[in-house]
Backbone as CSV, one residue per row, in Angstrom:
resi,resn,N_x,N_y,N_z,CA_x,CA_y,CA_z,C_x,C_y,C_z
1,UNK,-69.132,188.533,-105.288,-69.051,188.315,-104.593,-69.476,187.135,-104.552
2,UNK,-70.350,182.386,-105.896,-71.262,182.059,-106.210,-71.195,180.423,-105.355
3,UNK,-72.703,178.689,-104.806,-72.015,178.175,-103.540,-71.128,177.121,-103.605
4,UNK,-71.104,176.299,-102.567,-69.835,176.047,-102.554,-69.190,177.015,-103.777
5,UNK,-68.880,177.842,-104.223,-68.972,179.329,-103.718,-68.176,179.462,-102.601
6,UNK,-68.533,178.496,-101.119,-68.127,178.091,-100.427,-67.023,177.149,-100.312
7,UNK,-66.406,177.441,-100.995,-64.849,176.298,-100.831,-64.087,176.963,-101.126
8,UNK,-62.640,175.956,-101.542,-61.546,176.782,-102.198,-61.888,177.539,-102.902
9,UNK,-62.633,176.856,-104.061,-62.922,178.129,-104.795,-63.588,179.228,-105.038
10,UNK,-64.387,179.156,-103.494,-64.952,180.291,-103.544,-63.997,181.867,-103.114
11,UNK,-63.051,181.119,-102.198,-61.957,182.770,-102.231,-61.140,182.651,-103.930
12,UNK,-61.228,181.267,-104.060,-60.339,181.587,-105.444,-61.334,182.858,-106.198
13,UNK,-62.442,182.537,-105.889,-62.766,183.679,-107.093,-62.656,184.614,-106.669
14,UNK,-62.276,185.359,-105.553,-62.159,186.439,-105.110,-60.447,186.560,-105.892
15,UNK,-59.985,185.550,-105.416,-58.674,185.254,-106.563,-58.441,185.896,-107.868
16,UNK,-59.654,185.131,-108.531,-59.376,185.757,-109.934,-59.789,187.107,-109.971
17,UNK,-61.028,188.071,-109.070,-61.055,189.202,-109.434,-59.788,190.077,-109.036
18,UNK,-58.790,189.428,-107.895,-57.716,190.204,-107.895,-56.871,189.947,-109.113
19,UNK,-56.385,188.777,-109.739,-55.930,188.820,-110.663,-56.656,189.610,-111.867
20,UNK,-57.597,189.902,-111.912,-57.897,190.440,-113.063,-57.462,192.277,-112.772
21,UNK,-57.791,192.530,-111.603,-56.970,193.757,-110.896,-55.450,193.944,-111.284
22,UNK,-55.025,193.263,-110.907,-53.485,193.032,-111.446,-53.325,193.372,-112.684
23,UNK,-54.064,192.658,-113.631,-53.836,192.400,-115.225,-54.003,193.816,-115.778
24,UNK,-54.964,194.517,-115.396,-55.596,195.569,-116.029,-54.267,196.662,-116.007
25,UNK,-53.583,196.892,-114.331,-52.660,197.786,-114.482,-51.204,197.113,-115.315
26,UNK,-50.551,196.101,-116.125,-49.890,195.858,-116.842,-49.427,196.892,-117.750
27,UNK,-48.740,197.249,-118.330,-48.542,198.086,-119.204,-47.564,196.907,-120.469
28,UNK,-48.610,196.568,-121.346,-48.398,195.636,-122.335,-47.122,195.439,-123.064
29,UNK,-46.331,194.259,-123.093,-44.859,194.377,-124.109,-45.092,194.024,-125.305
30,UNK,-43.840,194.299,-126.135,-44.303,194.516,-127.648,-44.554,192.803,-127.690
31,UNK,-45.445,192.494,-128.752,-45.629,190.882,-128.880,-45.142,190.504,-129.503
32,UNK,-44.236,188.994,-129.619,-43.818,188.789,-130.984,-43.857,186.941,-130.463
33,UNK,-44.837,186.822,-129.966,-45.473,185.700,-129.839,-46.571,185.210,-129.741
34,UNK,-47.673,184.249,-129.755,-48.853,183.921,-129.116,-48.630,184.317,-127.527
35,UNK,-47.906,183.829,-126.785,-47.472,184.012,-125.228,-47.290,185.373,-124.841
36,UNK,-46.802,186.259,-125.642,-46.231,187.556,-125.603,-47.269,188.160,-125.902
37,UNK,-48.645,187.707,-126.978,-49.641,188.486,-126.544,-50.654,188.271,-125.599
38,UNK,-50.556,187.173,-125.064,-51.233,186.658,-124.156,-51.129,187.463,-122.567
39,UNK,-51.824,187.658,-121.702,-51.899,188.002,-120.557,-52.044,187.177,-119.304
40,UNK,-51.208,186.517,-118.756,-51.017,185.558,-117.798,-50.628,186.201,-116.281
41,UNK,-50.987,185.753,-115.240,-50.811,186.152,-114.056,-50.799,185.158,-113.155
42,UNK,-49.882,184.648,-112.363,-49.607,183.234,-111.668,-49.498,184.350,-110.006
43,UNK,-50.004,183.083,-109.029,-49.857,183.772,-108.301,-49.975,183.016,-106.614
44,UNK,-49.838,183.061,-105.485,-49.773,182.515,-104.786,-49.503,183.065,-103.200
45,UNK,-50.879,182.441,-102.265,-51.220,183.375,-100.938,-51.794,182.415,-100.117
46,UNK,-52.860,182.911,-99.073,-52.875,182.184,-98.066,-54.016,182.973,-97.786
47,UNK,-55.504,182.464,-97.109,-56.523,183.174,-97.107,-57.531,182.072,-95.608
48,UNK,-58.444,182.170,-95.256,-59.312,182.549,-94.223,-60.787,182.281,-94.743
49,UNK,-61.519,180.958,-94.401,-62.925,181.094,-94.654,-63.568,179.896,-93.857
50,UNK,-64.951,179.955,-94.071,-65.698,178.913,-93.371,-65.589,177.823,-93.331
51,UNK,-65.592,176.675,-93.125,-65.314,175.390,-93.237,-66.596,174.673,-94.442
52,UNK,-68.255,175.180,-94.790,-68.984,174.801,-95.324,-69.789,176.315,-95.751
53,UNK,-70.820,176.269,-96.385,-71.332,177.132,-96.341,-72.588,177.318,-94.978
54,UNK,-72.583,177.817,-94.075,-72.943,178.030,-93.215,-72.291,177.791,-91.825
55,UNK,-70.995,177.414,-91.568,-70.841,177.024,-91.091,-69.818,177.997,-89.876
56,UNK,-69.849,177.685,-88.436,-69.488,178.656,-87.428,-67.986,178.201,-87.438
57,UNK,-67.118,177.432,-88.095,-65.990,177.294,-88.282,-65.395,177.600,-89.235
58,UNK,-63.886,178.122,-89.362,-63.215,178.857,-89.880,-61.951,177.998,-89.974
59,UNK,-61.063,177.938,-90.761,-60.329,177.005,-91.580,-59.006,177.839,-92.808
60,UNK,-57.758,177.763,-92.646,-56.542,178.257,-93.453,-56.634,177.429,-94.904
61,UNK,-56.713,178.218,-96.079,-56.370,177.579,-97.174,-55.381,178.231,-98.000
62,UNK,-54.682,177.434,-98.858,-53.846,177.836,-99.723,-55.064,178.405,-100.861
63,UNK,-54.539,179.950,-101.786,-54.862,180.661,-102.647,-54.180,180.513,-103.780
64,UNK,-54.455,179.500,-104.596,-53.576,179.739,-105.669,-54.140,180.754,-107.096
65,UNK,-53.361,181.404,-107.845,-53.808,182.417,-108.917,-53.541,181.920,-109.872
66,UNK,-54.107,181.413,-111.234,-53.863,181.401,-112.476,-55.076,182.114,-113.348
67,UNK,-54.348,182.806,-114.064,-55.081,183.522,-115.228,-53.974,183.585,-116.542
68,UNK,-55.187,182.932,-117.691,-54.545,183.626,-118.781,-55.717,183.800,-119.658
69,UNK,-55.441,184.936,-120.370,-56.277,185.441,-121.394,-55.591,186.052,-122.431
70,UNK,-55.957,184.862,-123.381,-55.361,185.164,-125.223,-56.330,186.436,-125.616
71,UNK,-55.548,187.291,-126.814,-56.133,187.640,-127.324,-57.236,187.643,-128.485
72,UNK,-57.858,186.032,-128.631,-58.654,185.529,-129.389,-59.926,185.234,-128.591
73,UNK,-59.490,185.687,-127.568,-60.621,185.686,-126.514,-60.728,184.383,-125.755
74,UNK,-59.995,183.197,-125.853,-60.021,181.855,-124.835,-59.122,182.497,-123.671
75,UNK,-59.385,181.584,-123.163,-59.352,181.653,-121.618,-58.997,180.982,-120.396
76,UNK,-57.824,180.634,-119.344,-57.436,179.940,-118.279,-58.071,180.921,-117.258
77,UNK,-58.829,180.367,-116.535,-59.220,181.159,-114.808,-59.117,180.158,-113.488
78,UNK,-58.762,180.548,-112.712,-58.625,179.494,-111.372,-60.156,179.295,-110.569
79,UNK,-61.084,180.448,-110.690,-62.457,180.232,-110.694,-63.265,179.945,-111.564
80,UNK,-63.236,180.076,-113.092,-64.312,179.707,-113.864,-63.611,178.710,-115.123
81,UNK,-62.577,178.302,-114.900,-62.094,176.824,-115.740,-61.399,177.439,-116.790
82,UNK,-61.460,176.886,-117.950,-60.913,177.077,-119.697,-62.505,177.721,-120.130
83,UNK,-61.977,178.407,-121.106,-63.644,178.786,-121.817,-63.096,179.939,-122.989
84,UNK,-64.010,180.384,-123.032,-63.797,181.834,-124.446,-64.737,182.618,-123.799
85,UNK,-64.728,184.019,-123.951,-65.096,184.787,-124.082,-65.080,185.681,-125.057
86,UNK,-66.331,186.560,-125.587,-66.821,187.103,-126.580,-67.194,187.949,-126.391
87,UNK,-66.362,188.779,-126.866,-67.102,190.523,-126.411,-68.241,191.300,-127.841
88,UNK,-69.450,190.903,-127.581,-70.054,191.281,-128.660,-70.331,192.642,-129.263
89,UNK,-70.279,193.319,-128.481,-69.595,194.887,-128.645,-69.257,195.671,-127.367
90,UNK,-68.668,196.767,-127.683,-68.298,198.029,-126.664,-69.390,197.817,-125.414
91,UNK,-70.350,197.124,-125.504,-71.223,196.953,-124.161,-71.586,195.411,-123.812
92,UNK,-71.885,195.089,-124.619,-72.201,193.173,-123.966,-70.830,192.388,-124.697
93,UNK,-71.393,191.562,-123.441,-70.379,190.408,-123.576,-70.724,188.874,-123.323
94,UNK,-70.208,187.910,-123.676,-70.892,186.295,-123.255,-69.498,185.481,-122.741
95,UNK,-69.638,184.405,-122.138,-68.504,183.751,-122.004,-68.858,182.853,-121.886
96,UNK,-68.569,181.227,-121.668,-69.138,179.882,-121.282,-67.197,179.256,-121.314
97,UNK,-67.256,178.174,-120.159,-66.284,177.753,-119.738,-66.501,176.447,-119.104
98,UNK,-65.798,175.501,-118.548,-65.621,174.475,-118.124,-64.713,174.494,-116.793
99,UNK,-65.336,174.666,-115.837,-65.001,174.389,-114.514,-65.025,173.307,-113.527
100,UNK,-64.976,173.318,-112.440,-65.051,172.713,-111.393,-65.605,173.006,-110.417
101,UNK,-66.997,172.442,-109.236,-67.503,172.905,-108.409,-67.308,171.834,-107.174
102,UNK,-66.420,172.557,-106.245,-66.181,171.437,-104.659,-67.192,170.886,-104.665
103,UNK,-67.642,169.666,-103.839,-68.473,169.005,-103.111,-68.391,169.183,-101.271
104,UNK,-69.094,168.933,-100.384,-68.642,168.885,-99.330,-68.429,168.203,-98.581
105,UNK,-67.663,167.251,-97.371,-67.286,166.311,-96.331,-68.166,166.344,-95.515
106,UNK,-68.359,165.441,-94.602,-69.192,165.316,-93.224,-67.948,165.507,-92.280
107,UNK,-66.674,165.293,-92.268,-65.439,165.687,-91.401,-64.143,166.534,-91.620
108,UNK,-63.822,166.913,-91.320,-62.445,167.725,-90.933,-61.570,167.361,-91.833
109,UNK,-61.865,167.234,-93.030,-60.530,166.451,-94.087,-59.832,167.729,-94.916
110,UNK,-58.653,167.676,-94.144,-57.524,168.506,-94.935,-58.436,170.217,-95.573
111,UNK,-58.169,170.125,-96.883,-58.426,171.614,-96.903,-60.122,171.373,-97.910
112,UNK,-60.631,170.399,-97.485,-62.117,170.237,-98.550,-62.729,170.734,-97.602
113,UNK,-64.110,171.196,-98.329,-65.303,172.057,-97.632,-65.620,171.032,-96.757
114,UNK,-66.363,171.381,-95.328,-66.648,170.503,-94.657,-66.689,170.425,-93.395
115,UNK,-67.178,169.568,-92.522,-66.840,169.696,-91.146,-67.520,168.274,-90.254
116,UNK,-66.735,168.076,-88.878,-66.997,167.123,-88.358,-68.353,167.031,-87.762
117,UNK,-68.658,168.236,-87.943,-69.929,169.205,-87.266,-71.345,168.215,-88.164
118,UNK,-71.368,168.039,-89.342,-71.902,167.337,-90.283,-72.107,165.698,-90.783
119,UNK,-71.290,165.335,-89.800,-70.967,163.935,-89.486,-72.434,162.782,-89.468
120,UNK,-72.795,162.050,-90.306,-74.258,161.564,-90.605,-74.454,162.128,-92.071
121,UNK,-74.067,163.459,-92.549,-75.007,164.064,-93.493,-74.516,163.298,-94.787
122,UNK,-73.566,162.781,-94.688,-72.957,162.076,-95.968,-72.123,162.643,-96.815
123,UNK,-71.692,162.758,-97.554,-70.618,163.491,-98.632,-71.285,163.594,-99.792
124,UNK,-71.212,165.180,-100.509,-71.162,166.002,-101.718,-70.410,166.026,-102.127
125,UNK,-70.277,165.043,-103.479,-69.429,164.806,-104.358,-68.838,166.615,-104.945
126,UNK,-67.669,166.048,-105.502,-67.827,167.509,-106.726,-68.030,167.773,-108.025
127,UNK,-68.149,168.191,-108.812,-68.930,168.133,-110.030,-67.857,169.013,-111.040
128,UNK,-67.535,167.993,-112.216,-67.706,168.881,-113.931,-68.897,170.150,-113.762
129,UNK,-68.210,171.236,-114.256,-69.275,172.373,-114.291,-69.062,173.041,-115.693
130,UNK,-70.593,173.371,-116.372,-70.702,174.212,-117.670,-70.841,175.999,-116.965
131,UNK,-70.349,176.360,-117.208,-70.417,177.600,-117.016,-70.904,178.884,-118.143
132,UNK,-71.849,179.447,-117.414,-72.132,180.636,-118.839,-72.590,181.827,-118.216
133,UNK,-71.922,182.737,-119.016,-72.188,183.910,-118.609,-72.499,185.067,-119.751
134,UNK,-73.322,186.333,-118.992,-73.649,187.200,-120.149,-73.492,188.356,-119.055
135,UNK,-73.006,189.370,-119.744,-72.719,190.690,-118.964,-73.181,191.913,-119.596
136,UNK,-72.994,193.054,-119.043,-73.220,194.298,-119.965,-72.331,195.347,-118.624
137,UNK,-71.414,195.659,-119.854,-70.685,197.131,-119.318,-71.329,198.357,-118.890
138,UNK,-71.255,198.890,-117.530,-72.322,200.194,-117.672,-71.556,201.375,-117.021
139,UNK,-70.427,201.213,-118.004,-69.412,202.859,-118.225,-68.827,202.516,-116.958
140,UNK,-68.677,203.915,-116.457,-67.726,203.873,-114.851,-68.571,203.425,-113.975
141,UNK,-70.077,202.978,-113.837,-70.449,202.419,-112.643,-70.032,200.999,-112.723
142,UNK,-69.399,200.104,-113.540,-68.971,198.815,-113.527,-69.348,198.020,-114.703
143,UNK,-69.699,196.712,-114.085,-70.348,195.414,-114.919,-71.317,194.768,-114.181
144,UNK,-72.463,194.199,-115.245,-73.378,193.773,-114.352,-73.661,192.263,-115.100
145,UNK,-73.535,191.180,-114.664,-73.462,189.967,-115.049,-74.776,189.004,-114.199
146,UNK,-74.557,187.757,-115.343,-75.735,187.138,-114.790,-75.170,185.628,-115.317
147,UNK,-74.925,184.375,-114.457,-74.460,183.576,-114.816,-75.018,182.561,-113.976
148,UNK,-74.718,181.257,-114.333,-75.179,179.988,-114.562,-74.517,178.864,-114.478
149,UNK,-74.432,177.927,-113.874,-73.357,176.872,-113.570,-74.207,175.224,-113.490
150,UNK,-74.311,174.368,-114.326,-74.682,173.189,-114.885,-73.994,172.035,-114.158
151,UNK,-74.110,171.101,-113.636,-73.102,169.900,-113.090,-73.125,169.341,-114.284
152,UNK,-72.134,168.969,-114.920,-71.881,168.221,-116.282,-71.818,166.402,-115.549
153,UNK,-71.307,166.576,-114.296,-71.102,164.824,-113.415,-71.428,165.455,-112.090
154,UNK,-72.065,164.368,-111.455,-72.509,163.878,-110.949,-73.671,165.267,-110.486
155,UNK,-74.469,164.940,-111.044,-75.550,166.612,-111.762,-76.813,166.065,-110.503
156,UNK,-77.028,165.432,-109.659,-77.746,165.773,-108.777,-77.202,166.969,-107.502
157,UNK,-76.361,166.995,-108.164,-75.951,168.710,-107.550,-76.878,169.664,-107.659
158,UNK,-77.158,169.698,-108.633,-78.446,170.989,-108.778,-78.053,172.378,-109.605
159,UNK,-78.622,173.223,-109.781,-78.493,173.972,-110.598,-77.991,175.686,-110.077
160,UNK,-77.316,176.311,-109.736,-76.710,177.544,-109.738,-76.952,178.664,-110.305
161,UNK,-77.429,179.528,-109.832,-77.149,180.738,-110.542,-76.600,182.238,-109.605
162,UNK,-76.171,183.009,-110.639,-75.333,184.487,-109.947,-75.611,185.619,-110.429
163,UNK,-76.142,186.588,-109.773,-76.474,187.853,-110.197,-75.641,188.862,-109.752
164,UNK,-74.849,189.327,-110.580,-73.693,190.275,-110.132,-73.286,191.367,-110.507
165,UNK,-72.612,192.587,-109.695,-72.316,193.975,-110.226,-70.942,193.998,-109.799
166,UNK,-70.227,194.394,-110.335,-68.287,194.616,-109.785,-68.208,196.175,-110.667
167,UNK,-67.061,196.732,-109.400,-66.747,198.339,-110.433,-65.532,198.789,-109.536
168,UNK,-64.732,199.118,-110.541,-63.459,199.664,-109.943,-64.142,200.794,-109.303
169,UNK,-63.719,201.540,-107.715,-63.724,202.264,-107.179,-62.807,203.367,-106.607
170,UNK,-61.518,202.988,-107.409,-60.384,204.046,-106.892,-59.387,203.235,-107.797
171,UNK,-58.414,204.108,-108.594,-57.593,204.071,-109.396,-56.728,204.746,-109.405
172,UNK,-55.312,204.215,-108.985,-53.887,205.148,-108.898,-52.907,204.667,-109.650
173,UNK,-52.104,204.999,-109.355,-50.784,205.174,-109.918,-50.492,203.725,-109.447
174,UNK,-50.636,203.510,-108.369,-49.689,201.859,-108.009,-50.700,201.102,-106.912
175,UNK,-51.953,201.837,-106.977,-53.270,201.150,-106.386,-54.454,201.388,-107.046
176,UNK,-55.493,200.232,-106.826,-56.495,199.875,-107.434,-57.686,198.853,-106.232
177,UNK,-58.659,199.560,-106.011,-59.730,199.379,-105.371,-60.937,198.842,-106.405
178,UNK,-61.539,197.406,-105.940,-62.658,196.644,-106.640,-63.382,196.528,-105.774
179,UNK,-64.746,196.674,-106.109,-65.681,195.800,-105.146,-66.725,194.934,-105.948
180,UNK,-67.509,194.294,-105.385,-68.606,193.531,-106.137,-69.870,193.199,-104.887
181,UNK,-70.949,192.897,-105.883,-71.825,192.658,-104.588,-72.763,191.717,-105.811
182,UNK,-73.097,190.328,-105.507,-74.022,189.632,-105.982,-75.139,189.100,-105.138
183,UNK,-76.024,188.443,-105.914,-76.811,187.137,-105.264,-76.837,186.112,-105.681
184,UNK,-77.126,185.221,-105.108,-76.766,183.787,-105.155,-78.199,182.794,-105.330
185,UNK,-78.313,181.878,-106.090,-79.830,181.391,-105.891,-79.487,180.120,-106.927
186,UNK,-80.475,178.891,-106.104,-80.078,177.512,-106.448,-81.905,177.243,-107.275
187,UNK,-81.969,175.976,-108.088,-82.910,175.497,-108.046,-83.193,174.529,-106.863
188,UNK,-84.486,173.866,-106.615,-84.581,172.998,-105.422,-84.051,171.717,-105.362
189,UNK,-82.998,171.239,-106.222,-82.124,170.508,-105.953,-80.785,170.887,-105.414
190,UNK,-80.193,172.535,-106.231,-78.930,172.332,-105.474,-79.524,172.891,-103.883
191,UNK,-80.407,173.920,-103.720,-80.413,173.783,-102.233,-80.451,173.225,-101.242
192,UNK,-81.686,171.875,-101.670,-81.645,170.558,-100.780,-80.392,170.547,-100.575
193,UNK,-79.461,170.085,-101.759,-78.203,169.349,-101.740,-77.235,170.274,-100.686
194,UNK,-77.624,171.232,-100.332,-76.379,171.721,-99.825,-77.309,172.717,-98.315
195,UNK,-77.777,172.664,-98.140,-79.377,173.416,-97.286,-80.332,172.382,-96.666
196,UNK,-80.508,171.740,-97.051,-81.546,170.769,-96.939,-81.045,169.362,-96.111
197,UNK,-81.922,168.681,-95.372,-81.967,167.437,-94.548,-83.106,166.578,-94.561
198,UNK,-82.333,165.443,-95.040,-83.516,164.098,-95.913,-83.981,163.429,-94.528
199,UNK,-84.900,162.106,-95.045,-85.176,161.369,-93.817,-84.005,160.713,-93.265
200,UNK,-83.386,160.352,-94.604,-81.890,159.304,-93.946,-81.125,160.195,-93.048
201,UNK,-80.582,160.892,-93.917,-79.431,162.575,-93.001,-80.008,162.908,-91.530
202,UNK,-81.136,162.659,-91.325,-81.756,163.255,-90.576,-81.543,162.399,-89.345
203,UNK,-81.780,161.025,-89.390,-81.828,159.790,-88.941,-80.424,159.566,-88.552
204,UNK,-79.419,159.822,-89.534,-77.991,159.351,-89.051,-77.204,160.584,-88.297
205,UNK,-77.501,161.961,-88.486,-76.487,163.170,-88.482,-77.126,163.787,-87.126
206,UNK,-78.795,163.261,-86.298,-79.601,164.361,-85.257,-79.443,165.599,-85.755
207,UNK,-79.684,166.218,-87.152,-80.557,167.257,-88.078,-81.786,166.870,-87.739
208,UNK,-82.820,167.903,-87.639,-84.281,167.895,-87.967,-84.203,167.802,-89.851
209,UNK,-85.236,167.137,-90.097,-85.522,167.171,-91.562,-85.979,168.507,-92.023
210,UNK,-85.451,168.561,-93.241,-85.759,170.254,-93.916,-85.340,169.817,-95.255
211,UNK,-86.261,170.882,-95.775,-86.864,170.859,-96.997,-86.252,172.267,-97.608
212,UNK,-85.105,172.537,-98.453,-84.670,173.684,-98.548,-85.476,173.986,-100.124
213,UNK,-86.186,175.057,-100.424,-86.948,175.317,-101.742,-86.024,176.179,-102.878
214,UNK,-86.312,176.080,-104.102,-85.559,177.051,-105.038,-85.735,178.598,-104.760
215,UNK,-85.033,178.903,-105.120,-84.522,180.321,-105.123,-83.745,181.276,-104.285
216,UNK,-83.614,182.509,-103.846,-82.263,183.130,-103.345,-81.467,182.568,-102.166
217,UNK,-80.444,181.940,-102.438,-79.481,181.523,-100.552,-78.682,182.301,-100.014
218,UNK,-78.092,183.409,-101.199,-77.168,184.200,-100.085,-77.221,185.095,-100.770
219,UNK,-76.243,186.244,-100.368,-75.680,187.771,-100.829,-74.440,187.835,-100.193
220,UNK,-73.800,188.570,-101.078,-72.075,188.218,-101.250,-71.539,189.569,-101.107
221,UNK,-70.732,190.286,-100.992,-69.695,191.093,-100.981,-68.263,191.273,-100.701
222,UNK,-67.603,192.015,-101.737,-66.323,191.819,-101.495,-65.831,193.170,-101.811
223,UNK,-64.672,193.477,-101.494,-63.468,194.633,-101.735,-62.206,193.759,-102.049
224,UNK,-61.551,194.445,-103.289,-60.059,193.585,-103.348,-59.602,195.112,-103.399
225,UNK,-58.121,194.872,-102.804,-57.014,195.955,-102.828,-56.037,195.758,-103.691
226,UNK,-55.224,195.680,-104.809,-54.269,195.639,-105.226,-53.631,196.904,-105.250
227,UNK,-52.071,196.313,-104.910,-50.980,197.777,-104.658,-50.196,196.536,-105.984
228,UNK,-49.203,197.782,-106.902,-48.528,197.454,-107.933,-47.037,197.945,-107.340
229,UNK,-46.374,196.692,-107.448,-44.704,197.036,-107.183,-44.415,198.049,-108.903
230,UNK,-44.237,197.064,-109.558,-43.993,197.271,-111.150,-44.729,196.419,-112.137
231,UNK,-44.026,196.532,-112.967,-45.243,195.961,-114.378,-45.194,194.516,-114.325
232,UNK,-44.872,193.844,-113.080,-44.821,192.434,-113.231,-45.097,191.797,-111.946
233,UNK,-45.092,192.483,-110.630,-45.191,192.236,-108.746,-46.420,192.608,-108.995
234,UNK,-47.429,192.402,-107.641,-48.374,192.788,-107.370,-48.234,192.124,-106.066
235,UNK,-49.258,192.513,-104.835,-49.753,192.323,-103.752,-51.543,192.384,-104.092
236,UNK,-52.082,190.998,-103.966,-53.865,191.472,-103.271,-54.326,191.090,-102.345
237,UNK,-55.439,192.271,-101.524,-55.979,191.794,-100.192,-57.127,191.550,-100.481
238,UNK,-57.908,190.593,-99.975,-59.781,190.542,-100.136,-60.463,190.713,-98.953
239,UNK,-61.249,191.057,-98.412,-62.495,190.807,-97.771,-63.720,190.729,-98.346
240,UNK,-64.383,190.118,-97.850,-65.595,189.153,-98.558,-66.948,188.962,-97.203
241,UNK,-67.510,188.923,-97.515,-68.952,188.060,-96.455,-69.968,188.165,-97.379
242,UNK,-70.435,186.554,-96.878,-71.921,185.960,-97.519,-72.724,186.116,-96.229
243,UNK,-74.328,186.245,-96.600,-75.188,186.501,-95.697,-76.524,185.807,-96.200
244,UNK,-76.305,184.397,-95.447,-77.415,183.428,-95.575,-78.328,184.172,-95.778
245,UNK,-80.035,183.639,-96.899,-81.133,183.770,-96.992,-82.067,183.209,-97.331
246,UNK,-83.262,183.678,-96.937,-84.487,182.944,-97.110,-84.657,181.682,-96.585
247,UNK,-84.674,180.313,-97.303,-84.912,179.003,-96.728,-83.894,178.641,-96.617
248,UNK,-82.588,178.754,-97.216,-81.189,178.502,-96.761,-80.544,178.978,-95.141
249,UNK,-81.256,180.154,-94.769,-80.964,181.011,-93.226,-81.774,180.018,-92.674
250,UNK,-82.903,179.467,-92.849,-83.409,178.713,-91.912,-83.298,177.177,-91.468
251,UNK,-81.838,176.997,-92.456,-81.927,175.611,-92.411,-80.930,175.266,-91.178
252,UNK,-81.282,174.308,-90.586,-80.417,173.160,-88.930,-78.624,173.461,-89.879
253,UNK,-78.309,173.443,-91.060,-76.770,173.296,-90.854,-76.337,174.860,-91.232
254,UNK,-77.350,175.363,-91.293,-76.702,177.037,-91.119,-76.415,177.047,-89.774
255,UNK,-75.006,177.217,-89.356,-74.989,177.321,-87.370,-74.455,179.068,-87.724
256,UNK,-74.023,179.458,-88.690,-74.043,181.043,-88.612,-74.050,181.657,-90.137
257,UNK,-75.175,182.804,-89.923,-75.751,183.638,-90.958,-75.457,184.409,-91.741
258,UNK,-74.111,184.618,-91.278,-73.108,185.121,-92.396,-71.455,184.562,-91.795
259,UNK,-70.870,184.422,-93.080,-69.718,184.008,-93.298,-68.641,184.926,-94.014
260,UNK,-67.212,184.965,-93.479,-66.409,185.932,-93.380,-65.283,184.734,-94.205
261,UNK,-64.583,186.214,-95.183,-63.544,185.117,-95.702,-62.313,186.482,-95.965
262,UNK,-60.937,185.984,-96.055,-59.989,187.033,-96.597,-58.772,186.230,-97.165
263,UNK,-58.412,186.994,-97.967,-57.014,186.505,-98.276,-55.774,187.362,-98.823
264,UNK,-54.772,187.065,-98.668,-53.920,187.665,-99.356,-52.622,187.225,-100.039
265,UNK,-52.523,187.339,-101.439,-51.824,186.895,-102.968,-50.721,187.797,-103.021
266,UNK,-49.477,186.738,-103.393,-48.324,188.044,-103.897,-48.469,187.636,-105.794
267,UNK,-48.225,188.301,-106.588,-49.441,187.776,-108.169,-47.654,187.969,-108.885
268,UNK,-47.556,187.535,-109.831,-46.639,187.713,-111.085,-47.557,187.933,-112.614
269,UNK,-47.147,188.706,-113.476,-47.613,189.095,-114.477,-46.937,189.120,-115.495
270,UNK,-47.133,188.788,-116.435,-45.848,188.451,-117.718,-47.064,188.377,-119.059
C-alpha cells in the first residue's frame, strides 16, 4: 500500500500490483523466444488521488501499466523502474532496481503532485531512485517485504523506507482479490522535505515553521480486483487510503489525514 508514494506513481504502484494480478492468472505459451518467455503486461486507465501528500484536493490522472519480467529474473515495472530480482529460495527473495521518485509543485500544474494551496513552499524536484528490496514468502498468508529507496539526484530528498504485507485473498476462475497494508517512514530529511516548513517557506507560503522528525508518516492500504476476460484481457479496480502519522499528521500542509485514491486499468498480457 510508499511517499510521494503520493503522485503518479503512487497509484501506479497500485498499478503494478494489479498488473502483477493479471500476470499470475496467464496461462503460459509454448516459448520459442526470449519475448515468448518473457511475461509482459501493457496497460492503460484512468484513476483518482490527492493532489500532494496531505492534501484536501483531489485531481484525475492517467494510469499507465508496464510490466515485464524475463525469466532470468530482470525486470521492467511502472512503479519500481528496471532492476533484477533474485529469488534466493522457495522463501526469500531480494530485488534492487532503478526508478523514479515525483517531486512536488507549489501550483496546479497539469498532472504533477502539487497544489496552488502550497504556493511560497517552493518546488520538490524529482529524483533518480536506487531501489532495494528483501522479502520473505509466508505460504498462503502472503509476502512480507521491507524496502528502501535512495535519491541517486538531487538526494536532498531524503531517505525512504516501506514495510509491507500483500496476500491474495480470493481466487477464481476469472477473478482474483489482493490486498496489502504497509508503513511508510522517512529519515529527517525526506520528512522535512515533504512535511516540514523552513524559515524561508514559512516567510513566503504563511505556513507556521515545522520541524518534521524521522520516522513513521503514514499507513497505506489497498484492495485490487482483477476480473480475467481470457488469457490476454484483463480489467483492474483499486482502492487505496493513506492515513497521515505521527509528526507528518501534525504538520500546517497536512489539510487532511487521510487520503483516498482509485483507479481503474483495462491490462493486455502477451
Amino acid at each position: 500500500m510508499k511517499h510521494q508514494f503520493k503522485s503518479i506513481l503512487v497509484v501506479a504502484l497500485y498499478g503494478a500490483l494489479a498488473s502483477r494480478t493479471a500476470l499470475a492468472q496467464q496461462v503460459p505459451a509454448p516459448s520459442k523466444s526470449w519475448l515468448q518467455d518473457s511475461q509482459v503486461t501493457i496497460g492503460l486507465g484512468a484513476g483518482a488521488m490527492a493532489r500532494y501528500a496531505g492534501s484536501d484536493e483531489y485531481h484525475v490522472v492517467p494510469v499507465p501499466i508496464l510490466k515485464i519480467v524475463t525469466p532470468s529474473g530482470f525486470f521492467v515495472d511502472t512503479m519500481e523502474g528496471a532492476g533484477y530480482r533474485y529469488d534466493i529460495n522457495d522463501m526469500f527473495f531480494a530485488k534492487a532496481a532503478i526508478g523514479y521518485g515525483a517531486g512536488r509543485k507549489d501550483s496546479n500544474d497539469g498532472l504533477q503532485p502539487g497544489s496552488a494551496k502550497l504556493r511560497g513552499m517552493g518546488e520538490i524536484k524529482g529524483s533518480v531512485l536506487a531501489n532495494v528490496e528483501a522479502g520473505i514468502k509466508l505460504g498462503r498468508i502472503g509476502t512480507l517485504s521491507l524496502a528502501i529507496s535512495e535519491p541517486l539526484s538531487n538526494r536532498e530528498r531524503g531517505l525512504s523506507y516501506r514495510a509491507q504485507i500483500s496476500s491474495t485473498v480470493l481466487t477464481l476462475a476469472k477473478d482474483n482479490v489482493s490486498v496489502s497494508a504497509a508503513a511508510m517512514f522517512g529519515d529527517a530529511k525526506y520528512n522535512q522535505t515533504f512535511f516540514g516548513v523552513n524559515a524561508v517557506q514559512s516567510r513566503n507560503s504563511g505556513y507556521a515553521q515545522y520541524t518534521a522528525e524521522s520516522g513513521l508518516n503514514a499507513v497505506n492500504a489497498a484492495l485490487v480486483w482483477t476480473h480475467i476476460f481470457n488469457r490476454t484481457w484483463s480489467v483492474s479496480t483499486m482502492l487505496g487510503a493513506t492515513h497521515y502519522m505521527q509528526k507528518a499528521a501534525d504538520s500546517p500542509l497536512v489539510l487532511d489525514k487521510t487520503n483516498y485514491s482509485g483507479f481503474t486499468t483495462v491490462n493486455y498480457s502477451f
